[in-house]
C-alpha positions as CSV (number, residue, x, y, z in Angstrom):
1,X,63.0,-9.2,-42.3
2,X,63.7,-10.5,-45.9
3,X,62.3,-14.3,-47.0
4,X,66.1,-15.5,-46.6
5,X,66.2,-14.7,-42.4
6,X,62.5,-16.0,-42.4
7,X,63.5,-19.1,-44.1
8,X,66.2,-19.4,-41.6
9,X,64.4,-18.8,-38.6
10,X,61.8,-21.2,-39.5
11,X,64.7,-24.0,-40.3
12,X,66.4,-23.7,-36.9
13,X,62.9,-23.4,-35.3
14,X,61.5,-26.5,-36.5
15,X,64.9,-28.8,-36.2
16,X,64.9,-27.8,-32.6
17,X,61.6,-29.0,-31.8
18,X,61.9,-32.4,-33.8
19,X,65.1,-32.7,-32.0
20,X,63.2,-32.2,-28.7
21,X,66.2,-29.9,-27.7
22,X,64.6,-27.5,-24.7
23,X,67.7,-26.0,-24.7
24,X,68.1,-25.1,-28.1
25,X,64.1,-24.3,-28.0
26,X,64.5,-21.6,-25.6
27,X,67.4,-20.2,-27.0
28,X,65.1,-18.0,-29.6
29,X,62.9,-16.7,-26.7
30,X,63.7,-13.9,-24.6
31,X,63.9,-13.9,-20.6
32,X,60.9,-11.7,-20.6
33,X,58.1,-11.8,-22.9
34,X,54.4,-12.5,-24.0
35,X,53.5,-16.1,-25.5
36,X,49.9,-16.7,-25.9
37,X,48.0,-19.8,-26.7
38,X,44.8,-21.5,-26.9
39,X,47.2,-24.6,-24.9
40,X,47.8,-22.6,-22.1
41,X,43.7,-21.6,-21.4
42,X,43.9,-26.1,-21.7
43,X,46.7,-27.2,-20.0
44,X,47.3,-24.4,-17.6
45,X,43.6,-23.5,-16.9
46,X,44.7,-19.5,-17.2
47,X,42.1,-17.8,-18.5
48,X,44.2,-15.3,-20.6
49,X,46.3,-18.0,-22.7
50,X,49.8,-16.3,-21.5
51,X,52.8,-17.0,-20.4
52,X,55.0,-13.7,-19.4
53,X,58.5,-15.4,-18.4
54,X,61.3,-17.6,-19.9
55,X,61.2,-20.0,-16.8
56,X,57.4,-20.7,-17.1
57,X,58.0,-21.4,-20.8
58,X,60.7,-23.8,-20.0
59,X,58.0,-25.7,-17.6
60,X,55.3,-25.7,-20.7
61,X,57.6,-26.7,-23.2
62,X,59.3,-29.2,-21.3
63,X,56.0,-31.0,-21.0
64,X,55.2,-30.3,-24.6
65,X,58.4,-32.9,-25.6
66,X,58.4,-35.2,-22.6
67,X,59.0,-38.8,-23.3
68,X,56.0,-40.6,-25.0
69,X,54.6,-37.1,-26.7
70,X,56.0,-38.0,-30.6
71,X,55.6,-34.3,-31.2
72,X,57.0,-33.7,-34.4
73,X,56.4,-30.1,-36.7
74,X,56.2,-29.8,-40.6
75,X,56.6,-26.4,-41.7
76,X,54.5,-25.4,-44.5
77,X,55.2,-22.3,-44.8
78,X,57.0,-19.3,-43.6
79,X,55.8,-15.2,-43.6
80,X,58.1,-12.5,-42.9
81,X,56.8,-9.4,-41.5
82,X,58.4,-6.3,-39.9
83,X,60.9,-7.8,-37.0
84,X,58.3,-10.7,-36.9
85,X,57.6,-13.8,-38.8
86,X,54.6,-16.3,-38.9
87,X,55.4,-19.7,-39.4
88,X,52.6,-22.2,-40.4
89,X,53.2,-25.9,-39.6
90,X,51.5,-29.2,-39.6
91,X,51.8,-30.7,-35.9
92,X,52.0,-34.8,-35.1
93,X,48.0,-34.7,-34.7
94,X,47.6,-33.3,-38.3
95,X,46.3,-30.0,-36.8
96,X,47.9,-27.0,-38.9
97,X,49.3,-24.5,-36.6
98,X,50.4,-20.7,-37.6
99,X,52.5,-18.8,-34.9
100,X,53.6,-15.3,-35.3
101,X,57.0,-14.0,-33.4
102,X,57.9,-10.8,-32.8
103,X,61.5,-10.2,-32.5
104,X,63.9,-7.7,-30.3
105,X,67.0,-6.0,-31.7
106,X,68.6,-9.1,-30.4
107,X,67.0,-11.3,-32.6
108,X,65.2,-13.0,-29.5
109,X,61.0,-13.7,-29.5
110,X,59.5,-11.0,-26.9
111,X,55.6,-11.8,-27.9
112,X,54.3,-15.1,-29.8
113,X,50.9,-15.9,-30.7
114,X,49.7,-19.3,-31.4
115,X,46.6,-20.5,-33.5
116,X,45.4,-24.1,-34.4
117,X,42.8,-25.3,-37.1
């Protein structure tokens, strides 16, 4: 993956959160995967931070945009890697965020892993 598709990645990324478009969210994940974060151990009580299915992340992220949440991402800066790219952003708490996708031949994201300053 070149800077360019990063860059673009991150763009569409971003604009669907701030939009608050589940939808459009999901629509970069695969219907099977791995998405790990230190949210899930919090808001789901599972000890292992993961999520393994495209239905279960619809649940979490639905709750992540609900009405009242003013969740909002700034993107500071965007790292391509090999089929993968880590995107660091500033959240609507001020917390900086970097989360590294790993992509299928489809372009889809089959494993995520989230961290938070």
């Amino acid at each position: 993956m070149d800077q360019q598709q990063a860059d673009a990645i991150a763009a569409e990324w971003v604009d669907a959160w701030n939009a608050h478009d589940l939808e459009r969210i999901l629509s970069h994940y695969a219907e099977t995967l791995e998405f790990i974060s230190p949210l899930i151990v919090e808001r789901l009580g599972r000890a292992d931070g993961t999520i393994h299915s495209k239905a279960e992340l619809r649940s979490y992220f639905a709750a992540g945009i609900a009405p009242g949440t003013n969740l909002r991402f700034e993107l500071i800066d965007v790292l391509p890697g090999v089929a993968s790219v880590t995107l660091y952003y500033r959240n609507q708490r001020g917390r900086t965020v970097a989360e590294t996708m790993f992509f299928d031949p489809d372009g889809k994201v089959t494993r995520a892993a989230v961290h938070y300053h």
